[in-house]
C-alpha positions in Angstrom: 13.3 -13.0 -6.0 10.3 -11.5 -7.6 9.5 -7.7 -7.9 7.2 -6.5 -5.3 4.9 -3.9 -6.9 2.7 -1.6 -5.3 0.5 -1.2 -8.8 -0.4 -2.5 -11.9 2.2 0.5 -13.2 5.0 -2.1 -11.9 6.2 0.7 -9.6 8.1 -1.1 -7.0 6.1 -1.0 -3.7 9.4 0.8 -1.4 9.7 3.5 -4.2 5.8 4.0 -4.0 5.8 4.2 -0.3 8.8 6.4 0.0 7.3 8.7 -2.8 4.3 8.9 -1.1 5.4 9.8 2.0 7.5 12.8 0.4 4.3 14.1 -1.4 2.7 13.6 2.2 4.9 15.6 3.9 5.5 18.4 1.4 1.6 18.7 1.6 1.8 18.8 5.2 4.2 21.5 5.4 1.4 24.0 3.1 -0.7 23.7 6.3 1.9 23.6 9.4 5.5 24.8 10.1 5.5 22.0 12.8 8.4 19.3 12.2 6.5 16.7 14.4 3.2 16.9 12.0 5.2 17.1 8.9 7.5 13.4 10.0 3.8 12.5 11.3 2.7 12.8 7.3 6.0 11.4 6.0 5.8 8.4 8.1 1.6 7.4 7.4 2.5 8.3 3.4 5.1 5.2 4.0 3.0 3.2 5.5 -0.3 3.9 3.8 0.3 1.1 1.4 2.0 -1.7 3.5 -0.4 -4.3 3.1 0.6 -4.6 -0.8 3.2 -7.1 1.0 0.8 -9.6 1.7 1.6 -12.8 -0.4 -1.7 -13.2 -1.9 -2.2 -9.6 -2.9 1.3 -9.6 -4.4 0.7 -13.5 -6.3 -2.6 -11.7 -7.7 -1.0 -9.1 -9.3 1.7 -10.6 -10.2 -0.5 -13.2 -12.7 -2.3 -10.1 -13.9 0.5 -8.1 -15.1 1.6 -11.6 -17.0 -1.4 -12.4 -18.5 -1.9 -8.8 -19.9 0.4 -7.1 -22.0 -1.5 -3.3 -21.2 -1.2 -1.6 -18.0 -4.2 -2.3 -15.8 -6.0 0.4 -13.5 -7.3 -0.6 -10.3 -9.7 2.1 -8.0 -8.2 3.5 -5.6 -9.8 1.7 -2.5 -8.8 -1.8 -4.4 -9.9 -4.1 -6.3 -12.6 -7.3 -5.6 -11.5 -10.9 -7.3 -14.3 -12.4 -8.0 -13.0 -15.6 -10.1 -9.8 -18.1 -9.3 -8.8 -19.5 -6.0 -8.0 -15.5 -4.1 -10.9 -14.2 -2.8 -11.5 -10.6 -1.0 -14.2 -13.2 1.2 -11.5 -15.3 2.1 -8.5 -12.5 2.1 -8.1 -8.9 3.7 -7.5 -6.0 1.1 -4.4 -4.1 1.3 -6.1 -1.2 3.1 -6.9 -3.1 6.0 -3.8 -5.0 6.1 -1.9 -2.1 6.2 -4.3 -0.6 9.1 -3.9 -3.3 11.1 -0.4 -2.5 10.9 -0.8 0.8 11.9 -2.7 -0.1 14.8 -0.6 -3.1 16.0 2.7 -0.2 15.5 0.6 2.5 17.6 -0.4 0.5 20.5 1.9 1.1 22.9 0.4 -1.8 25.2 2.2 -4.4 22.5 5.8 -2.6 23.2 
């Protein structure tokens, strides 16, 4: 099975998540005693990054972290491929595959 990374750091995408989602709610808890806000912050810093699972996302980084021997950085709202068969025009980034998540998980109409 291959490694599912959330960067180009090769930090595995559940360790991310679940890191995330600690700092999230430790942040949380500077501005609110309330439990329900700070599990509120702990659960969005766990999903923030969710669409990193799409396959495409996950093949492209994959053959970048191959082909180069450095760590890459990537911005923080993504990255745009330009060359090769993936295509942002053709394929959702990670931030709006992981809100459409969020929104199909918060609509209580689906459940």
């Amino acid at each position: 099975m291959t490694e599912i990374y959330a960067n180009t750091k090769k930090q595995s995408l559940d360790k991310h998540l679940f890191a995330i989602g600690i700092v999230a709610k430790e942040i949380m808890g500077t501005f609110t005693t309330d439990n329900n806000l700070k599990n509120a912050a702990f659960s969005a810093g766990c999903w923030h990054d969710m669409g990193k699972l799409e396959v495409n996302f996950q093949a492209w980084l994959n053959k970048e972290l191959k082909q180069k021997k450095q760590d890459l950085e990537l911005p923080e709202n993504g990255v745009h491929i330009e060359k090769g068969s993936f295509s942002w025009e053709k394929y959702p980034t990670h931030n709006e595959v992981s809100m459409l998540i969020y929104e199909l998980l918060a609509d209580d109409s689906c459940w």
